[in-house]
C-alpha positions as CSV (number, residue, x, y, z in Angstrom):
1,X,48.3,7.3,-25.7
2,X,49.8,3.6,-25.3
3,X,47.6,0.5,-26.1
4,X,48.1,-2.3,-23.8
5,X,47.8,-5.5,-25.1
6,X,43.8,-7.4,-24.6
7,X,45.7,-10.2,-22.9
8,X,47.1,-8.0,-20.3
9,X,44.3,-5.3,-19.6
10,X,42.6,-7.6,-16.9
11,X,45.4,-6.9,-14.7
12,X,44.6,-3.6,-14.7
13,X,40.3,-4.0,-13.9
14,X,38.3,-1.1,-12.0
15,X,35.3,-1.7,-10.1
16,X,32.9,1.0,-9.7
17,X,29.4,2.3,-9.5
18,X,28.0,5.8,-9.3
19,X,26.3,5.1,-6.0
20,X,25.2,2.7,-3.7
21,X,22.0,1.3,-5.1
22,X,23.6,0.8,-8.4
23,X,25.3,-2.7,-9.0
24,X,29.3,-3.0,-9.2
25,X,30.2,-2.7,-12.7
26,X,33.9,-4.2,-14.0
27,X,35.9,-2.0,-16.5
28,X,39.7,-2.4,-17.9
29,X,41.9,0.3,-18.7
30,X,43.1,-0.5,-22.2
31,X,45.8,2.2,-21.9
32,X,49.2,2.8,-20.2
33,X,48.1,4.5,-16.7
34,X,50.1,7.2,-14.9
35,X,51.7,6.2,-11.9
36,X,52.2,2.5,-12.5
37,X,55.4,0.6,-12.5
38,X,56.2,0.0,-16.7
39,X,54.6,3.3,-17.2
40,X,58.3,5.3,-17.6
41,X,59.9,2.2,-19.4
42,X,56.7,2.5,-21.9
43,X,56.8,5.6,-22.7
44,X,60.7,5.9,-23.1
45,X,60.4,2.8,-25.4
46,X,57.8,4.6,-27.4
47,X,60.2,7.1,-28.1
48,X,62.6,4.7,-28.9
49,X,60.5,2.9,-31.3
50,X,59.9,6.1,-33.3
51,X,63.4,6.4,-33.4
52,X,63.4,3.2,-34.8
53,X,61.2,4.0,-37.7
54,X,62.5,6.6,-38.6
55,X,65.9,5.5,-39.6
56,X,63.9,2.5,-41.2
57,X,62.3,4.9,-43.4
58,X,65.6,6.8,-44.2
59,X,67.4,3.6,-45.1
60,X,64.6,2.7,-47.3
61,X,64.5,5.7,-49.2
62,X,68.1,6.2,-49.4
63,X,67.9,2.7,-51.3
64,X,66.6,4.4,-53.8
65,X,68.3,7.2,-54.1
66,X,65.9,9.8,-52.4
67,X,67.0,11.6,-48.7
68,X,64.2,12.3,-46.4
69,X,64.6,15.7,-45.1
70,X,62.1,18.3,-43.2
71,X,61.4,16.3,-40.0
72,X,59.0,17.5,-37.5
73,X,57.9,16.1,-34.5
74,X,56.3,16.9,-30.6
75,X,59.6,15.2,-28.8
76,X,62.6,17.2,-29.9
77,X,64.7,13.6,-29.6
78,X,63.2,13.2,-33.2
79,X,64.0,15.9,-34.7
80,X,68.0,16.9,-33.3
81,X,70.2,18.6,-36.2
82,X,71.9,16.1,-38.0
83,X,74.9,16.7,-40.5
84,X,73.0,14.5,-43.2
85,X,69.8,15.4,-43.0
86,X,67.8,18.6,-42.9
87,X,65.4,18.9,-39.6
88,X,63.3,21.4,-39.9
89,X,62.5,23.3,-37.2
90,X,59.5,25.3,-37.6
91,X,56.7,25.8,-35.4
92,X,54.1,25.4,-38.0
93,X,54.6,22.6,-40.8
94,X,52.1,21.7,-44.0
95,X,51.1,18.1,-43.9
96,X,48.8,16.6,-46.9
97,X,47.6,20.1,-46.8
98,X,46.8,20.7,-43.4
99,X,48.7,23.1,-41.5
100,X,50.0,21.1,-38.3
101,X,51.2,22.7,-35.1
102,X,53.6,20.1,-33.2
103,X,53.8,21.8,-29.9
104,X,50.0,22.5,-29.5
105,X,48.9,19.3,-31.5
106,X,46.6,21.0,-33.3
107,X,45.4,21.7,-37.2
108,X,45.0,24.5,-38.6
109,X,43.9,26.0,-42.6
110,X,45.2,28.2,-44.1
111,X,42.1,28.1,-47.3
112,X,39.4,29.9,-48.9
113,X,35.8,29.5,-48.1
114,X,34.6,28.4,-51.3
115,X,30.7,28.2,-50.6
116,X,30.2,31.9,-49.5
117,X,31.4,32.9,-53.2
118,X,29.6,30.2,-54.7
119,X,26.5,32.0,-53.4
120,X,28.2,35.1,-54.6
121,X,28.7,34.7,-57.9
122,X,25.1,32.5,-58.2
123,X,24.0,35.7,-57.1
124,X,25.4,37.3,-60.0
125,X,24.1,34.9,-62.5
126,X,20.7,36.0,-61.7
127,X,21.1,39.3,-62.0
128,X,22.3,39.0,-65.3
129,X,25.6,41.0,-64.4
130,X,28.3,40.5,-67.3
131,X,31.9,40.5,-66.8
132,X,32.6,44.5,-68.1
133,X,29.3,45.6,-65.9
134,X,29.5,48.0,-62.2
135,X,28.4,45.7,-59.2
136,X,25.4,47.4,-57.5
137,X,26.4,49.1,-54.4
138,X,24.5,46.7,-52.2
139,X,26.6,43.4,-53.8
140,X,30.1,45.5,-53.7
141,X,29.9,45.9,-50.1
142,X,28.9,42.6,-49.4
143,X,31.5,41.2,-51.6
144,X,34.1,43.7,-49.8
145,X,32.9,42.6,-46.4
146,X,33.3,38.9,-47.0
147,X,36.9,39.5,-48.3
148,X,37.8,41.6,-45.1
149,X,36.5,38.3,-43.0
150,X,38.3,35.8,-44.9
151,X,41.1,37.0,-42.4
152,X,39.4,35.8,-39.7
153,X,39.8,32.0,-41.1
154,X,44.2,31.9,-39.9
155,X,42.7,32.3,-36.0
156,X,41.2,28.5,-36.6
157,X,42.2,25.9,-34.8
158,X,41.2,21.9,-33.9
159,X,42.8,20.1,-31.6
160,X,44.3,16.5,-32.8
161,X,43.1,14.8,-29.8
162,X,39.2,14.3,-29.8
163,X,38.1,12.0,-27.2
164,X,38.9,12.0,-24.1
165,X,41.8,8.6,-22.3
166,X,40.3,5.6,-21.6
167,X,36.5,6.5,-23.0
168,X,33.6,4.6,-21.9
169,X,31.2,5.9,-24.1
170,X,31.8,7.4,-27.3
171,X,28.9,8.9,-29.5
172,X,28.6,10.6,-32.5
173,X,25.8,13.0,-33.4
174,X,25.3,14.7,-36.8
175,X,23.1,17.7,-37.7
176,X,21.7,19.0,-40.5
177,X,19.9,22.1,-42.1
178,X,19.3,23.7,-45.1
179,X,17.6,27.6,-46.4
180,X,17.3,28.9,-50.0
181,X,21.1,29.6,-50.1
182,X,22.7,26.2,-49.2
183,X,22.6,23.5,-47.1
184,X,24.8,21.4,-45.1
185,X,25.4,19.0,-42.0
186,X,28.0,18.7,-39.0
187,X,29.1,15.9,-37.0
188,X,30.4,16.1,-33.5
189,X,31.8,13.1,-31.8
190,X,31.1,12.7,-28.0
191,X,32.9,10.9,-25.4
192,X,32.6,10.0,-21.5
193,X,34.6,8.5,-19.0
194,X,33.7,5.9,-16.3
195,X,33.9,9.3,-14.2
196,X,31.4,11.1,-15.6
197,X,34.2,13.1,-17.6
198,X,32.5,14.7,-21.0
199,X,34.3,16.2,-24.0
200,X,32.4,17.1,-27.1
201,X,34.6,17.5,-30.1
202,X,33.5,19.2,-33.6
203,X,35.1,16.5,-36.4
204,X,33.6,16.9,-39.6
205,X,31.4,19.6,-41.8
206,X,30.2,20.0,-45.3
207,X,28.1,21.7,-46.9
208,X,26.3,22.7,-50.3
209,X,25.1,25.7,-52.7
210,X,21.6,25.4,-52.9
211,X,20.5,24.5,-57.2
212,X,19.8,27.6,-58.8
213,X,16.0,25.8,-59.5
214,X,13.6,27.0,-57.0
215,X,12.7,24.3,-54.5
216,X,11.1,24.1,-51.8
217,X,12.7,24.1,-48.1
218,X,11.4,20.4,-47.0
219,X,13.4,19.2,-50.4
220,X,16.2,20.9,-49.3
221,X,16.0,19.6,-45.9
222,X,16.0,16.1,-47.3
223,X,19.2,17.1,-49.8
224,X,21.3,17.6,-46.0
225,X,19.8,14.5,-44.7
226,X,21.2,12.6,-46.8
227,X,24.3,14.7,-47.0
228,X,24.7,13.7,-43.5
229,X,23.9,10.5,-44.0
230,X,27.2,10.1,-45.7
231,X,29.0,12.3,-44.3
232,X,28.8,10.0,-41.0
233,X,29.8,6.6,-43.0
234,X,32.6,8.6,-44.2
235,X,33.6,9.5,-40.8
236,X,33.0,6.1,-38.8
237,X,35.1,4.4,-41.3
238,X,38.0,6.8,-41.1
239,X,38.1,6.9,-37.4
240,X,37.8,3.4,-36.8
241,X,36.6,4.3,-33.1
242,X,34.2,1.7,-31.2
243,X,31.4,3.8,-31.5
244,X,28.4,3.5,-28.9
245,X,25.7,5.3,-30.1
246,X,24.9,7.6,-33.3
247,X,22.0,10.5,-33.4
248,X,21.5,11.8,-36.6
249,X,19.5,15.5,-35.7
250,X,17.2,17.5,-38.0
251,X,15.1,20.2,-37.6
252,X,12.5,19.3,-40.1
253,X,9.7,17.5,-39.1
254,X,8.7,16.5,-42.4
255,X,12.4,15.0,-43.6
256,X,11.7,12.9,-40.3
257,X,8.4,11.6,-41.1
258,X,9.5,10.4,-44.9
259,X,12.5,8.8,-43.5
260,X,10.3,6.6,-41.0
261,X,8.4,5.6,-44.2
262,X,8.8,2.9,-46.6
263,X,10.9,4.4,-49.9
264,X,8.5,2.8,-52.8
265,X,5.5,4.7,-51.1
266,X,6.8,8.1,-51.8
267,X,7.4,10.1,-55.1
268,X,10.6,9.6,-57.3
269,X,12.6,12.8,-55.9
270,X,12.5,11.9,-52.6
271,X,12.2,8.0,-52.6
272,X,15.8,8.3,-54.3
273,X,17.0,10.3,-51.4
274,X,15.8,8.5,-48.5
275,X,16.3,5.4,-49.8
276,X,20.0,6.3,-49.5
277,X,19.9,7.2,-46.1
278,X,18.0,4.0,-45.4
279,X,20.7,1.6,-46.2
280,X,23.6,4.1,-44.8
281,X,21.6,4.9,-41.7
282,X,18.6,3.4,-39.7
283,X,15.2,5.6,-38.9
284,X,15.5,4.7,-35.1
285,X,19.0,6.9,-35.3
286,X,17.1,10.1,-36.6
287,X,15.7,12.8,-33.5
288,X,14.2,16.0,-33.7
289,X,16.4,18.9,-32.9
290,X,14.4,22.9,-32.9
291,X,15.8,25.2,-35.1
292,X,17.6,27.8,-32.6
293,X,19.5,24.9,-30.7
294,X,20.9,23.4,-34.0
295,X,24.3,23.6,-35.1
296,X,24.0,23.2,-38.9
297,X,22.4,26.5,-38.7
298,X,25.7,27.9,-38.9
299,X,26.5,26.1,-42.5
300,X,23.7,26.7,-44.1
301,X,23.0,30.3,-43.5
302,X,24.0,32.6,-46.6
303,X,25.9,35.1,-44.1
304,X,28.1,32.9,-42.6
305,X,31.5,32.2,-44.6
């Protein structure tokens, strides 16, 4: 995608309306468009500006006395064998920690699912197993099934790309949920195009082992809430998108009613809590979501890794 500079996107306005009752709406296309006269020179001078910063960067380092090697890239202009310099050439390449595929442009992990054997082992804390004793039959083959499924994680992949070109909405809805094993929230990020075009795009998850101190579900509601409460900052301010809209989703009534409350008016545990998701979020964000259609189900639940 190539940004076209503010002063330059009214030459390239769109009128439009969905029908003819509707008034004519103005948009601009804030990216380089396909089939326009600059759009070949653009792109090729992209290229050419990578180039450019990449020999920056070697001549930077080399200053000090340390070769950058290993490149990878999606263009293979980048990454041609040199005699000074060690391209790498793999089809699958670890960045910060995040397996990154440059063909496909996508992520994928290659990690273990560390809540499922949180839950495990608090399992065997309760039961008062020690280290020398038998598993019962019953936590052995749960134990074995979870490590046969751990497999299933090296099939997962998310694409780089997570709104659609030239969006003209762009939303993001978080959900959250909670039972007596865990709880946790999810946050999707929505976009739309002046053409009705839709893409909905899973970004973010986290979740929780529920405290080993019996509580009760609502309180546990409220602990996601305000998990996804900040889960949401974290994400607006790391993808620095021009967000339209944000729907925070739960399926607990009650969560929803203390959040439209004043803080001081409710006991300490939970005036803490939604305090904090009063100054991160606002109560006219928070809906109602049932149960089945909620997709925090799915980090919450004990059984699912």
């Amino acid at each position: 995608m190539i940004w076209i500079n503010p002063d330059q996107r009214k030459l390239q306005r769109i009128l439009w309306r969905e029908n003819m009752d509707e008034p004519i709406k103005t948009f601009e296309l804030s990216t380089v468009t396909y089939g326009t006269t600059s759009a070949p020179f653009l792109a090729t001078q992209t290229l050419l500006e990578a180039k450019e910063l990449k020999n920056q960067l070697i001549n930077i380092f080399a200053k000090g006395g340390m070769v950058l090697h290993k490149w990878c890239g999606n263009n293979t202009e980048l990454i041609e064998v040199s005699e000074n310099y060690d391209f790498s050439d793999s089809s699958e390449i670890k960045v910060l920690g995040v397996y990154w595929n440059p063909k496909h442009d996508c992520f994928s992990f290659r990690v273990l699912w560390w809540r499922r054997r949180k839950i495990f082992l608090q399992k065997l804390w309760m039961l008062k197993i020690d280290w020398t004793d038998l598993l019962p039959d019953t936590i052995n083959r749960e134990w074995r099934q979870f490590v046969e499924s751990l497999q299933v994680i090296n099939d997962i992949n998310i694409n780089r790309c997570i709104v659609l070109e030239q969006p003209e909405v762009i939303e993001l809805h978080g959900f959250s949920d909670a039972s007596q094993s865990a709880y946790g929230a999810v946050v999707y990020c929505k976009s739309i195009t002046s053409d009705r075009k839709m893409l909905v795009h899973l970004i973010a998850s986290k979740s929780r082992v529920a405290p080993t101190k019996q509580t009760t579900i609502p309180r546990l509601e409220l602990c996601a809430a305000v998990l996804l409460a900040k889960l949401v900052h974290r994400v607006k301010q790391a993808l620095k998108l021009n967000v339209t809209n944000t729907f925070l989703w739960s399926d607990s009534m009650i969560v929803l009613s203390w959040i439209r409350k004043e803080s001081y008016q409710l006991k300490p545990f939970v005036a803490n809590r939604i305090a904090t998701i009063q100054e991160m979020t606002s109560s006219e964000q928070w809906r109602y979501v049932a149960t089945e259609d909620n997709p925090a189900d799915f980090v919450s639940e004990e059984w699912i890794l």
